[in-house]
N, C-alpha and C positions, 0 to 999 in steps of 0.2 A: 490536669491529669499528669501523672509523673512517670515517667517512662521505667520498664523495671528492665532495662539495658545496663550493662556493663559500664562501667562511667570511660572506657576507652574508644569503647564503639558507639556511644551517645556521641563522644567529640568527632572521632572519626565519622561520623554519619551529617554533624552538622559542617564539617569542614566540605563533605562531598556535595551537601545541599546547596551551600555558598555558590560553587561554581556552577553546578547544574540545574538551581532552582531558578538563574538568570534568563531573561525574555533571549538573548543570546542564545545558549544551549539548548534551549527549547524548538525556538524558531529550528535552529539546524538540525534537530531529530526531525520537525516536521518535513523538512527541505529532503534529509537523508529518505525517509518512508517515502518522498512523493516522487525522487527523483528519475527512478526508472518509466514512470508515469509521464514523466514532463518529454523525456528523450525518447521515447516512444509513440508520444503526439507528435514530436517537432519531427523526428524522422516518417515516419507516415504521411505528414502532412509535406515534408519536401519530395518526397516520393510516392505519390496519389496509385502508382498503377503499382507496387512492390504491395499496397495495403490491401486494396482490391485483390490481390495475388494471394492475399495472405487468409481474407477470408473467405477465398475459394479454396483452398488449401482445408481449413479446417470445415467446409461444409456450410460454410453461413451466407445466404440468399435471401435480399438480392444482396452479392458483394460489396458493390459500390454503396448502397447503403448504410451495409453493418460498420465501411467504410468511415464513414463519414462519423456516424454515429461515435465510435470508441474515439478517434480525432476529438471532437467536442468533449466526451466524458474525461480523456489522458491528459487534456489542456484544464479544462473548465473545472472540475473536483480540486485539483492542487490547487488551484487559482484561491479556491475557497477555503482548503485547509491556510496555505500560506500568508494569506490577507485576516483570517480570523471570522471574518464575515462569512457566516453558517458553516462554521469547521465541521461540526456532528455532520451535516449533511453530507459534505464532500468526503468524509469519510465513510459513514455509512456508504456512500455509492463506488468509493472504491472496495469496499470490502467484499460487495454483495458482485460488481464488475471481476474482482481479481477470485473470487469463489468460482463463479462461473467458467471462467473462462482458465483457471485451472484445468476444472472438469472435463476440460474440450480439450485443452492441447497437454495436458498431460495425465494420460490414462496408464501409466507406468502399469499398471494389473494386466491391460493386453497385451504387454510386451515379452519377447519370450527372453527367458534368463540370460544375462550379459550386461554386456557396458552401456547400452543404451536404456536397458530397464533401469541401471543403477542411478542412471546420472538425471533420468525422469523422475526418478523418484523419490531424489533428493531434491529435484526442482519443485516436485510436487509438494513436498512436508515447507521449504523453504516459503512457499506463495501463499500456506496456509499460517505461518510465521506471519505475513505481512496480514493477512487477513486478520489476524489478531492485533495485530498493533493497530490498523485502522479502528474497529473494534472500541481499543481502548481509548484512543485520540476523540472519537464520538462519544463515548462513555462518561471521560473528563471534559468533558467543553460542556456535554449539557447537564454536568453536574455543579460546575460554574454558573451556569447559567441559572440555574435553581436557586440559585445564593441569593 
C-alpha cells in the first residue's frame, strides 16, 4: 500500500521510526510508564509502617493488607511489562490499579477552589494519561500476539 504522505514526512517519519522503532527505545518507554510503579513498591516496601499509614489515610481496611497487596501489584506488573512475559496482563493491572486508586486519592471535585484543587486535578488528568498508555502497551502486545 503506498502511503499518500508528503515524500518529506514519509522520510522524516521513517528516520523517526529508525531510532524509536528499536527494542531500545521501546524497552525505555516501558521502563519510563512503570517507573513511578517500581519506586513506589521499593519505597513502601522499605518502609512497611509509612504504607500501612498511607492506606489508613485513604480509608482502605484492613491497612496492612491493602499494604501488602499494592507492594506485590507496584513490583510484580512492571516485572511483567519489563521482561515481555504477559506485558498485556501487567498492564491491564496497572491501568485498572492506577484507575482506581486515582479515584481515591484524587477527588480534585471535593476540593474547594484553590492550589490544592488545581494541582489534584492536574494529577488527576495526568494518572488518567498513564491509564492510557497502560491501555495502549496491552492493546499492542496482545495485538502481537495475535500475529
Amino acid at each position: 500500500m503506498r502511503s499518500s504522505w508528503p515524500p518529506i514526512e514519509r522520510t522524516f517519519s521513517r528516520a523517526v521510526l529508525r531510532v524509536l522503532g528499536g527494542a531500545s527505545a521501546r524497552f525505555a518507554g516501558y521502563l519510563g510508564l512503570c517507573a513511578a510503579y517500581i519506586q513506589g513498591g521499593v519505597a513502601k516496601l522499605s518502609d512497611f509502617g509509612g504504607a500501612v499509614g498511607e492506606m489508613k489515610h485513604f480509608g482502605i481496611a484492613p491497612a496492612s493488607i491493602g499494604a501488602v497487596l499494592v507492594i506485590i501489584l507496584e513490583l510484580s506488573a512492571p516485572t511483567l511489562i519489563l521482561s515481555g512475559r504477559l506485558r498485556w496482563l501487567g498492564a491491564l493491572a496497572l491501568a485498572v490499579f492506577t484507575m482506581l486508586a486515582t479515584g481515591i486519592a484524587l477527588r480534585f471535585w471535593q476540593l474547594p477552589p484553590g492550589a490544592a484543587r488545581f494541582a489534584a486535578t492536574n494529577a488527576f488528568f495526568e494518572h488518567l494519561g498513564l491509564v492510557g498508555g497502560f491501555l495502549l502497551v496491552a492493546w499492542l502486545d496482545l495485538q502481537e500476539r495475535m500475529q
